[in-house]
C-alpha positions as CSV (number, residue, x, y, z in Angstrom):
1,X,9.6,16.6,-12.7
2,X,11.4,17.6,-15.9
3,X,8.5,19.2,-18.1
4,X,8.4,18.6,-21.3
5,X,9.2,22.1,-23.0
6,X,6.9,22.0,-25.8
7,X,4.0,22.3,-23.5
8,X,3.3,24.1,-20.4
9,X,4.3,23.5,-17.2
10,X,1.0,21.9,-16.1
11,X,1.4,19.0,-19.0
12,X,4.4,17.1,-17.3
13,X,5.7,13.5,-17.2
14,X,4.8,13.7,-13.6
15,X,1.4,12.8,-15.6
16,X,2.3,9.7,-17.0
17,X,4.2,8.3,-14.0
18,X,2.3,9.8,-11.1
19,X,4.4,10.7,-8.2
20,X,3.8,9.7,-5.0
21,X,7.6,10.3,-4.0
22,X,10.3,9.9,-6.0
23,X,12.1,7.1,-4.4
24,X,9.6,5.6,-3.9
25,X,8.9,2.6,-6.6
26,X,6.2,0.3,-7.3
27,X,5.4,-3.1,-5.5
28,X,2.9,-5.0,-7.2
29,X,-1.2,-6.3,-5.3
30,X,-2.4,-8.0,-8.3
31,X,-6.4,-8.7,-7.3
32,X,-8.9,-8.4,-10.1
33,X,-11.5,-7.2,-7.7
34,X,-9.4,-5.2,-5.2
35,X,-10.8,-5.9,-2.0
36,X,-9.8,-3.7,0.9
37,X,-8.4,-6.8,2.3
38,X,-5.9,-7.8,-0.3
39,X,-2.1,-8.1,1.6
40,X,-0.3,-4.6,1.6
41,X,3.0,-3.6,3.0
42,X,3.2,-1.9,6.3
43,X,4.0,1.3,6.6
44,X,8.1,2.4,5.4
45,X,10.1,3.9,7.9
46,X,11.1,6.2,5.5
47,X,8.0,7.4,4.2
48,X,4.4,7.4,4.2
49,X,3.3,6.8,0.6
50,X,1.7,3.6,0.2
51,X,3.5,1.4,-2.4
52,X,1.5,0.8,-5.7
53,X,2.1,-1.0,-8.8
54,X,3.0,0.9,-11.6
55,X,0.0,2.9,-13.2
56,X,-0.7,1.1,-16.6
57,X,-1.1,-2.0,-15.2
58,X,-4.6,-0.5,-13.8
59,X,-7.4,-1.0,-15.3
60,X,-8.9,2.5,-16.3
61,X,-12.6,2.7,-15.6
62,X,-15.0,2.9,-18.5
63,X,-17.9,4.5,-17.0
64,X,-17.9,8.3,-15.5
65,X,-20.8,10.1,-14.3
66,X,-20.4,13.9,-14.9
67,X,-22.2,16.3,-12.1
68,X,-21.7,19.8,-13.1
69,X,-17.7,20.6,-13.5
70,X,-17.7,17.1,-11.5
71,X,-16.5,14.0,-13.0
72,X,-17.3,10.9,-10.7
73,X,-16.5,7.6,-10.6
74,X,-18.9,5.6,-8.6
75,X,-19.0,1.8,-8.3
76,X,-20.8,-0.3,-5.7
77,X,-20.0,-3.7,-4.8
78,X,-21.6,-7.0,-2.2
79,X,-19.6,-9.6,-1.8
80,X,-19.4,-13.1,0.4
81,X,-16.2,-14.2,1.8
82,X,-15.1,-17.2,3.7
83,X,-11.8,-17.8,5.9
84,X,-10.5,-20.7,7.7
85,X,-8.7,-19.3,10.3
86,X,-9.5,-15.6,10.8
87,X,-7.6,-15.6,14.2
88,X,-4.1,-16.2,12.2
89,X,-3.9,-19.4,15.1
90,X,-1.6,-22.4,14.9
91,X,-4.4,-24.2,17.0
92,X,-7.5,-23.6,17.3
93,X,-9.0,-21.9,14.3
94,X,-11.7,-20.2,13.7
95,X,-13.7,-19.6,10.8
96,X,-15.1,-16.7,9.5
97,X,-18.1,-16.2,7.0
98,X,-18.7,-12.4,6.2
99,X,-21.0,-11.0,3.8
100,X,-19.7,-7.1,3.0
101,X,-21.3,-4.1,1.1
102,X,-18.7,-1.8,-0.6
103,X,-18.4,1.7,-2.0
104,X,-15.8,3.2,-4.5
105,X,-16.3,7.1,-5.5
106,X,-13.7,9.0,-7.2
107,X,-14.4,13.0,-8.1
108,X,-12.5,14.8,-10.3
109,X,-13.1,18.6,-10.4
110,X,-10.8,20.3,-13.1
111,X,-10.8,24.2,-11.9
112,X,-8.6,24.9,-15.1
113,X,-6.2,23.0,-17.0
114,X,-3.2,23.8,-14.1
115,X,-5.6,23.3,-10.9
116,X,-7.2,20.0,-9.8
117,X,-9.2,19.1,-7.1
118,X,-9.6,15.0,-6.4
119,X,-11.5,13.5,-3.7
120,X,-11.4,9.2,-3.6
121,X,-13.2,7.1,-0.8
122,X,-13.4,3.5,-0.8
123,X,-15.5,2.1,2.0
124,X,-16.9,-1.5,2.9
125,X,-19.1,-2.4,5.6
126,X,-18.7,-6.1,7.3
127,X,-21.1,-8.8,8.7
128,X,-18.7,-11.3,10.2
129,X,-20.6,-14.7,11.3
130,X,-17.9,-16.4,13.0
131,X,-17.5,-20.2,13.6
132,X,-17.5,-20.1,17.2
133,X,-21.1,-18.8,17.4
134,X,-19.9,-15.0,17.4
135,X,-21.2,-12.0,15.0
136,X,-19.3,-8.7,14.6
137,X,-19.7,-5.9,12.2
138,X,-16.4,-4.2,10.6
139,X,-16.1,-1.6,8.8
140,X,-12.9,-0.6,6.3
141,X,-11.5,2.0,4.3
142,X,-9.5,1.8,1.5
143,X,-5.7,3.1,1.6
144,X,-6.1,4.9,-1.5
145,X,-8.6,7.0,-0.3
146,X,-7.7,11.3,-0.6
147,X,-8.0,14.5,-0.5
148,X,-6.2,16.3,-2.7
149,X,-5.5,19.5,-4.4
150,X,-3.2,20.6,-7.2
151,X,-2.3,23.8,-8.4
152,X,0.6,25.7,-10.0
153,X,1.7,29.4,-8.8
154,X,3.6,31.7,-11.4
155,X,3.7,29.2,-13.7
156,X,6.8,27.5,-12.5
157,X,5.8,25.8,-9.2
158,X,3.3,22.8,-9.0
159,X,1.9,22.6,-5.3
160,X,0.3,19.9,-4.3
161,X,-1.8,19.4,-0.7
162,X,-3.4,16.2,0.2
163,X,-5.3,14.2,3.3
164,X,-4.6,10.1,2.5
165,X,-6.7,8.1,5.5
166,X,-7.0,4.1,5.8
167,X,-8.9,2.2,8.3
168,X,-7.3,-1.5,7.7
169,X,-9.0,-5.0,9.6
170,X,-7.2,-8.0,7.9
171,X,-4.7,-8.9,10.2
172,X,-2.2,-10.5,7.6
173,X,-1.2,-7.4,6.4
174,X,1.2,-7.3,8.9
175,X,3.3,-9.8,8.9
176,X,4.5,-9.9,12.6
177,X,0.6,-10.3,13.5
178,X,-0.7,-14.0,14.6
179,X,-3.9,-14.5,17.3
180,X,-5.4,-11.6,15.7
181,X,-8.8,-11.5,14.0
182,X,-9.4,-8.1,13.1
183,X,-6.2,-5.1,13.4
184,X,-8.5,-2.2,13.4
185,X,-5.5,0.0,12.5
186,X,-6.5,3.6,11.2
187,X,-3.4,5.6,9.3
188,X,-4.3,9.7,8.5
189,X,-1.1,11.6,6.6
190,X,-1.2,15.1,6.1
191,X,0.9,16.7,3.4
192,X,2.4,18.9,1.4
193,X,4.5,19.0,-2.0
194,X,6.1,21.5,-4.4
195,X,7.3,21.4,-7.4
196,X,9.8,24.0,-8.8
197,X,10.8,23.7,-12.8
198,X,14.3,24.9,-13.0
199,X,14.3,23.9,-16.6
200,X,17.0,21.4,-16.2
201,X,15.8,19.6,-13.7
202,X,12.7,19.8,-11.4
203,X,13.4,20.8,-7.5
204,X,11.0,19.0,-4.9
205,X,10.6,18.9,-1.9
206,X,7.8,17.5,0.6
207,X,6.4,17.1,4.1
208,X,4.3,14.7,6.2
209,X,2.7,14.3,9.2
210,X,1.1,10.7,9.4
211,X,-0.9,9.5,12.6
212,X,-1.3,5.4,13.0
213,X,-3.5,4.2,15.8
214,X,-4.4,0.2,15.8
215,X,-5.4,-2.1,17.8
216,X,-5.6,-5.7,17.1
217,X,-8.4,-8.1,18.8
218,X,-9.2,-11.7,18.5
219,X,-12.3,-13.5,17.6
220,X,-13.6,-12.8,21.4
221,X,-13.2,-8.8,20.9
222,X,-10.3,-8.6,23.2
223,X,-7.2,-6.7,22.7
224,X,-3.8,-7.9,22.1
225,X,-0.7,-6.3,23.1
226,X,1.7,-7.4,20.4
227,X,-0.6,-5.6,17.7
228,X,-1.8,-2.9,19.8
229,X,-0.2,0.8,19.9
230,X,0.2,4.5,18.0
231,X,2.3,6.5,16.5
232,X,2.9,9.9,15.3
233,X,5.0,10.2,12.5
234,X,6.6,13.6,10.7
235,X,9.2,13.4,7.3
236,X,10.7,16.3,5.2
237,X,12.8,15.8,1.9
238,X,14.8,17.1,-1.0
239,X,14.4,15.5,-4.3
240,X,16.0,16.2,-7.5
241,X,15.1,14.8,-10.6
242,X,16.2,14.9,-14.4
243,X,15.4,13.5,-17.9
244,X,17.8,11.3,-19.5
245,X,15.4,10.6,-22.5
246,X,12.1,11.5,-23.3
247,X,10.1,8.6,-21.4
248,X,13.1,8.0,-18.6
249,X,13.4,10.2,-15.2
250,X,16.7,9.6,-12.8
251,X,17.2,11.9,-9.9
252,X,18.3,11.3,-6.0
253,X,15.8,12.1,-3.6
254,X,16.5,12.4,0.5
255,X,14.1,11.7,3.7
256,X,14.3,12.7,7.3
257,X,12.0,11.3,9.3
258,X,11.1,11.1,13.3
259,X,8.5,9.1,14.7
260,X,7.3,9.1,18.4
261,X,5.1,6.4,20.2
262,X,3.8,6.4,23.5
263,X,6.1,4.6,26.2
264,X,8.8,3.4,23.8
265,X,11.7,4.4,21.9
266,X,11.6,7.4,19.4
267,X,12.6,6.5,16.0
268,X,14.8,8.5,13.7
269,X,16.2,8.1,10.3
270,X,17.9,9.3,7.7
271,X,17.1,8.2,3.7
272,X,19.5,8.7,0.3
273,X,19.7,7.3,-2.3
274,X,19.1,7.3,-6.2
275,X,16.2,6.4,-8.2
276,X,15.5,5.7,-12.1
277,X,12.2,5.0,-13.7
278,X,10.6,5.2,-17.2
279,X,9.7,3.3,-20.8
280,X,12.4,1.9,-22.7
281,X,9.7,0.5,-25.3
282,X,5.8,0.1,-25.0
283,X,6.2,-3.1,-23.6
284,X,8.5,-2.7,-21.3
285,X,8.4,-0.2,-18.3
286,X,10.7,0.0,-14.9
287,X,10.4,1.8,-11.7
288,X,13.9,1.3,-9.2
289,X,15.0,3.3,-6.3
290,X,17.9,2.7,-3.9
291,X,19.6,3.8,-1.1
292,X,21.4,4.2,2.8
293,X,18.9,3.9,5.8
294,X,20.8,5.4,8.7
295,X,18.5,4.7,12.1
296,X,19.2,6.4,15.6
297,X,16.5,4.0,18.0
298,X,16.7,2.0,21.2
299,X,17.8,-0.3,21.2
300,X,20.7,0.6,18.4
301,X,20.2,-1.2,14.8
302,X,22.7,-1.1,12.3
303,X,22.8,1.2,9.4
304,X,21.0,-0.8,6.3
305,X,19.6,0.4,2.7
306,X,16.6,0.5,1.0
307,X,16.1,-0.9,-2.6
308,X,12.2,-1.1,-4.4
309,X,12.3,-2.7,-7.8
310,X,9.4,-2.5,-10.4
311,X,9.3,-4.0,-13.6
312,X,6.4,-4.4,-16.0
313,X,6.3,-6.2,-19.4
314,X,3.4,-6.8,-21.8
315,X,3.7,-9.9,-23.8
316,X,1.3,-9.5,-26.0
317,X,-2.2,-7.3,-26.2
318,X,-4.1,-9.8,-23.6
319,X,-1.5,-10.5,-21.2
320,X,1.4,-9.0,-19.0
321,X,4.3,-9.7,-16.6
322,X,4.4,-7.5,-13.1
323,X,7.5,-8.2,-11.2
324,X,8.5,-6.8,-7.7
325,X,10.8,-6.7,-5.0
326,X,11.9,-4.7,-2.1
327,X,14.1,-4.5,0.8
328,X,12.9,-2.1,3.7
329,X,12.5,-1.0,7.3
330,X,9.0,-1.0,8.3
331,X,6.8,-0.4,11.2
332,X,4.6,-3.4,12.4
333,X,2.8,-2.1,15.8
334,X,4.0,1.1,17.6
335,X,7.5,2.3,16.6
336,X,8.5,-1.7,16.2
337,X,11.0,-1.8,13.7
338,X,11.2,-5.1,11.1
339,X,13.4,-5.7,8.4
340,X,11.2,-6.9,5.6
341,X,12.2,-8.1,2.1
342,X,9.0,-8.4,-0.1
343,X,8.7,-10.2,-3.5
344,X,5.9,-10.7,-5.5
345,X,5.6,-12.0,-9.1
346,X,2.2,-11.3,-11.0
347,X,0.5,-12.5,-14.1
348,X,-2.8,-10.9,-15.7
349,X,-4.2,-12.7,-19.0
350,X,-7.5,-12.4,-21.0
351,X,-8.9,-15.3,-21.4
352,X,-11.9,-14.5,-23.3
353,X,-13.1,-10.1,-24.5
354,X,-14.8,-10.6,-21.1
355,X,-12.9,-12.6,-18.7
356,X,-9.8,-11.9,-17.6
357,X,-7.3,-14.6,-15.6
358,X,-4.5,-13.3,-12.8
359,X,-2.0,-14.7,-10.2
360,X,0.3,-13.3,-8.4
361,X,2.8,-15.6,-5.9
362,X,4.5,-13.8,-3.0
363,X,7.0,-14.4,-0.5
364,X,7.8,-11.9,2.5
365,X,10.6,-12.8,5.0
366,X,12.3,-10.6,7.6
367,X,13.9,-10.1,11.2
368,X,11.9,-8.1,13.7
369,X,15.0,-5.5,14.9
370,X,12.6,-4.1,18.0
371,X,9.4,-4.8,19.5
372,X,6.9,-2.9,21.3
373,X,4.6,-4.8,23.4
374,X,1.8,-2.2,24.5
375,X,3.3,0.7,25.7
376,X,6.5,-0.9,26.8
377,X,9.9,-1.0,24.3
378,X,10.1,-4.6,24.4
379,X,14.1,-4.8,23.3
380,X,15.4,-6.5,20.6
381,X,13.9,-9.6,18.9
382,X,15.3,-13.4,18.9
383,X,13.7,-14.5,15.5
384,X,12.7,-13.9,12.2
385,X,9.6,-14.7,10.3
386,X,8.5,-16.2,6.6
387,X,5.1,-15.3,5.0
388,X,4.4,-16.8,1.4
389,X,1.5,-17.4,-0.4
390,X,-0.5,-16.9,-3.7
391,X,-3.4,-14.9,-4.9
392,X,-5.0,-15.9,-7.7
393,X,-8.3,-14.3,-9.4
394,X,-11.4,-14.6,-12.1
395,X,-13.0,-11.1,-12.9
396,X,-16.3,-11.7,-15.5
397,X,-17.9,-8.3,-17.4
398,X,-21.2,-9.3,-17.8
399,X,-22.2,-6.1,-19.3
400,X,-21.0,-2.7,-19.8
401,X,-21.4,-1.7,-16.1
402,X,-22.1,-5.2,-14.2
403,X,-18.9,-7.2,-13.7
404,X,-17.8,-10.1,-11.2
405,X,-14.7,-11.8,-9.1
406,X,-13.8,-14.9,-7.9
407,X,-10.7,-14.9,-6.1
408,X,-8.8,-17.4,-3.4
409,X,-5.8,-16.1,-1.0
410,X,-3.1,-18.4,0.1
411,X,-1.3,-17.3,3.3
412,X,1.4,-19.4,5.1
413,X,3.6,-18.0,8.0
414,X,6.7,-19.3,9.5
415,X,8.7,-18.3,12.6
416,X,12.4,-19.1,13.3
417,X,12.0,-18.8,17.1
418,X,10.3,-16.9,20.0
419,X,9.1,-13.8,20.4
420,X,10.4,-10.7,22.1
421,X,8.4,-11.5,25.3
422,X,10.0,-15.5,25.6
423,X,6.4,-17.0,24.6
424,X,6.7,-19.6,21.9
425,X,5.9,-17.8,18.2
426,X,2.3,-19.1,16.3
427,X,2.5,-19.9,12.9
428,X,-0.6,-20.0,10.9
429,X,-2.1,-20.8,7.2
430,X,-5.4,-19.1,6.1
431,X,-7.1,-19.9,3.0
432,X,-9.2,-17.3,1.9
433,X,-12.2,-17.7,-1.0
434,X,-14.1,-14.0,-2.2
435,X,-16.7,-13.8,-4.3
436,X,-17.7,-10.4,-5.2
437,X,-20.3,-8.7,-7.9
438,X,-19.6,-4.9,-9.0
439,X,-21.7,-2.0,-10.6
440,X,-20.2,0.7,-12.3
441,X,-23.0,3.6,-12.2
């Protein structure tokens, strides 16, 4: 990205509004305590980076632990959770009380100030006591967890190679899922980006291979079809990016992408489109990106577009405004294609120096353009689906490393008619309560 030219090359705005890909804009998961669990977006069509909300609404940690030329951030958490229908069922639900054990790490080795090294793991470990007399162990990784390293090469091209893995359970983060108690999807990408400072503008371009294997079961352990399959997925792109004022980037940025799944249709696609994002005060920050989705499949889908909308706005020192939307194509299971338009709305206040207040309504709706059942292309779908809820949240600091979080999760689905496969489609609600205690070492 544009550098500003009064420092080096390393000391960038890519700093300040970290780049997962250009186009690609924030969407917000408000959840004081971020469990693995909390609802994410599947994975884009058109690329691989996992949408985040923008960076200062984070809360940056307060305690590091320094190793040598290491700087670690290590946090342990035990938590109890209980759900009302962990099988996502119209009839016949099942509850679930689980009691977890989580670990966050974050290490930061700065080689010098150009090169970076980062490793990040979140894992949490699962004791599910189920209502029908069942026990299971699960075990989950975060999304944001990484490998990666940054480094610059004649002082005008910023490299960066990274390893981003996820090994997802909750069900409900797809929202084409229902009879499914755990998802037991696992996503590895594999990339590369470079960074070339042309003065005027910054040159970019990046590649991806991302592997996604899952396979959902119910309650009883056994597989089903509609949420079972792989894919292999691999994406190049140009990007081109200016400064229009010192705190705002614009640029356009292009994808090609072609994903492959075992006994179905291959998916390709084409991505352009323009993107914008920046400060225009210290309240107010934006993140939008836009474009033409142009899909060769079979079954044949229209051309569509893309849009991801970010805005954030601190009303005063103790409380802000996070607003999102997004139109996209996204994979569910396999190479099945869906048509999802996300929108969340998110509110964080301090109540008190030491407890802190958010909520964050959603509502996700879509059409289901092809679906994989298994390893067989299943055609196109007959339906549509709506998924709303809220998630709402208490976090307490009881000291300078102890903290705590109370949260409750509000899903409700809706189907407009049957599936792919002729059988009637399940709705479901879930009602979700976490209680969590955390320890920042």
């Amino acid at each position: 990205m544009p550098r500003d030219r009064s420092t080096t090359f390393g000391r960038t705005l890519f700093r300040h509004f970290p780049r997962n890909c250009p186009a690609t804009t924030s969407l917000a998961i408000l959840c004081l305590t971020c469990p693995i669990t909390s609802l994410t977006a599947q994975e884009r069509v058109r690329t691989s980076a996992a949408p985040l909300p923008i960076q200062s609404f984070r809360q940056s940690p307060e305690a590091f632990l320094y190793l040598g030329p290491f700087q670690e951030v290590l946090t342990g958490s035990a938590g109890a959770q209980y759900t009302d229908n962990v099988n996502l069922a119209a009839t016949d639900k099942i509850s679930d009380l689980s009691f977890s054990l989580g670990l966050n790490l974050a290490t930061t080795w700065v080689i010098s100030y150009l090169n970076q090294l980062q490793f990040s793991f979140g894992g949490q470990i699962t004791e599910n006591l189920y209502g029908n007399g069942r026990d299971q162990v699960t075990f989950a990784v975060d999304p944001t967890s990484l490998i990666e390293f940054k480094f610059v090469v004649a002082d005008f091209l910023q490299l960066r190679l990274y390893d981003q893995f996820s090994y997802t359970q909750n069900p409900a983060t797809d929202p084409t899922a229902t009879n499914t108690a755990n998802l037991n999807s696992f996503t590895n990408t594999i990339g590369a980006a470079v960074d070339a400072d042309l003065n005027l503008a910054i040159l970019s371009f990046s590649a991806d291979y991302s592997y996604n294997n899952q396979s959902g079961t119910n309650v009883q352990g056994q597989a089903n079809p509609t949420t079972t399959g792989t894919r292999e997925s691999f994406r190049f792109g140009p990007s081109l990016t200016f400064r229009l004022s010192p705190t705002i980037l614009y640029g356009i940025n292009a994808e090609a992408t072609r994903t492959t799944s075992a006994g179905s249709a291959n998916v390709n696609s084409l991505n352009v489109g323009p993107f914008i994002k920046g400060k225009l005060s210290r309240e107010f920050e934006f993140d939008l990106a836009a474009g033409g989705t142009f899909v060769d499949t079979k079954p044949a889908i229209p051309s569509s577009y893309y849009f991801d909308l970010a805005i954030r706005y601190q009303i005063t020192r103790h409380s802000q405004l996070l607003f999102s939307g997004s139109h996209d194509l996204v994979f569910t299971t396999g190479t099945s294609l869906t048509e999802e338009n996300l929108f969340r709305l998110g509110a964080q206040m301090d109540i008190t120096r030491w407890i802190t207040f958010t909520v964050s309504p959603f509502v996700n709706f879509g059409d289901v353009k092809t679906t994989t059942v298994g390893t067989v292309n299943a055609g196109p779908s007959v339906g549509n689906y709506t998924q709303y809820g809220i998630e709402a949240g208490l976090s307490w600091k009881l000291r300078k490393r102890w903290s705590t979080g109370l949260s409750y999760d509000y899903v409700r689905r809706v189907s407009g008619a049957t599936s792919a496969t002729g059988t009637a489609s399940n709705n479901y609600i879930q009602n979700t309560l976490t209680f969590s205690i955390n320890y920042a070492f």
